[in-house]
C-alpha positions in Angstrom: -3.8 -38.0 -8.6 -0.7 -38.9 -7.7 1.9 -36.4 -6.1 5.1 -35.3 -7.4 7.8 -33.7 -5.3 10.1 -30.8 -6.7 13.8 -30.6 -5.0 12.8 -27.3 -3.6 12.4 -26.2 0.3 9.9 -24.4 1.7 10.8 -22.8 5.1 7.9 -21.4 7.4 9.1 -19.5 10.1 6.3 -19.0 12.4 5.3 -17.4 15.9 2.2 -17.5 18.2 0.1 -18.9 14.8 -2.6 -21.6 15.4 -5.3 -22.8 12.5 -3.5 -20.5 10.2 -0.6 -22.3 10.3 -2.1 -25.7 9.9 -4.3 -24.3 6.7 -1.2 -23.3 5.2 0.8 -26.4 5.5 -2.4 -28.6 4.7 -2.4 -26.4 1.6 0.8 -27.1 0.5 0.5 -30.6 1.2 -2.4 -31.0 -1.2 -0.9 -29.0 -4.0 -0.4 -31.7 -7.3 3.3 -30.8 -7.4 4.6 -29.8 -4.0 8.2 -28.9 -2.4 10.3 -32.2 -1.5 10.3 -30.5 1.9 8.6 -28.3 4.6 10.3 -26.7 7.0 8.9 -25.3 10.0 10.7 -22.9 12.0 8.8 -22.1 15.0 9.2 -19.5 17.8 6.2 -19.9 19.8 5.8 -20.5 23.2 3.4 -23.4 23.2 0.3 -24.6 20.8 -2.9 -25.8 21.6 -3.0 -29.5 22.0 -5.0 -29.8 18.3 -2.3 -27.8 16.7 0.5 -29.9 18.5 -0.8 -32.9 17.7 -1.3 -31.8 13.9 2.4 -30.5 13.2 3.7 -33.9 15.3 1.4 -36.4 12.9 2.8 -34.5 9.9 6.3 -34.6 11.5 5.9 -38.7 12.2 5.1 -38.5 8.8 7.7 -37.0 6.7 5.9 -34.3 5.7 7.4 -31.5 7.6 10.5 -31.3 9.3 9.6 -28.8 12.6 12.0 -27.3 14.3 11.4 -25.3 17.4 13.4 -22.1 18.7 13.7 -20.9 22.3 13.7 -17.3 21.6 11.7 -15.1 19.2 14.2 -13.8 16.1 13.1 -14.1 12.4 16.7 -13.4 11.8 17.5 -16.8 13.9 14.5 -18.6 12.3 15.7 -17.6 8.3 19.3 -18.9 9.2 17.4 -22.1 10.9 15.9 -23.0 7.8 18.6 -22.2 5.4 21.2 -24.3 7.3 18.3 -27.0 7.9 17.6 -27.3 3.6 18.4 -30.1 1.7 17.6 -28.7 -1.4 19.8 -25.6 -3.3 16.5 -23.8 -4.5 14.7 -22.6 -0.9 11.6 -20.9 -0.8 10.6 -18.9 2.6 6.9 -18.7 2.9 4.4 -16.5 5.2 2.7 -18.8 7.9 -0.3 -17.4 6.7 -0.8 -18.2 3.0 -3.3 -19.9 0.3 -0.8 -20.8 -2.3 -1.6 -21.2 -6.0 -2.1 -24.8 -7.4 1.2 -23.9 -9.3 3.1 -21.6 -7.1 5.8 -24.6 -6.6 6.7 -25.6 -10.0 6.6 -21.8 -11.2 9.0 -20.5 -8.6 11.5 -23.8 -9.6 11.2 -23.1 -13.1 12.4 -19.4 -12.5 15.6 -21.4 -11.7 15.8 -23.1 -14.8 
């Protein structure tokens, strides 16, 4: 199966999430056609060292970008993510979802 990106960003804003986070992201990593970006906005304090090590591999990767504030504001971390985008069509997304298989290419072809 091979994957196919869609210019759309996906912004996460999370705070003070741990395996709920990463099942998310690994999620929308796996889906057939995913967004051509993951953004992770972050508020948290600190992470475990599993989680840390997770969201850096994916980072090192190219398969998030992860951005971390110093204070708490979903306000901040929306604005974050919206300057951040490279893509016109952004998507902001609950750090605690099991997406559809198609929820990326539907919510690009309501632009279209």
């Amino acid at each position: 199966m091979a994957i196919r990106t869609i210019p759309l960003t996906i912004v996460i804003p999370t705070y003070m999430r741990e395996e709920v986070l990463i099942d998310s992201i690994s999620a929308l990593l796996s889906l057939e056609r995913r967004a051509s970006e993951i953004l992770i906005i972050d508020q948290s304090p600190r992470h475990s060292s599993a989680v840390s090590q997770q969201l850096s591999e994916w980072e090192a990767s190219g398969d998030i970008r992860y951005y971390l504030l110093k204070l708490p504001s979903i306000t901040e971390a929306m604005n974050k993510g919206l300057l951040e985008a490279r893509n016109q069509i952004v998507l902001f997304l609950d750090d605690d979802i099991v997406p559809s298989s198609d929820l990326v290419s539907r919510h690009f072809e309501a632009y279209h």
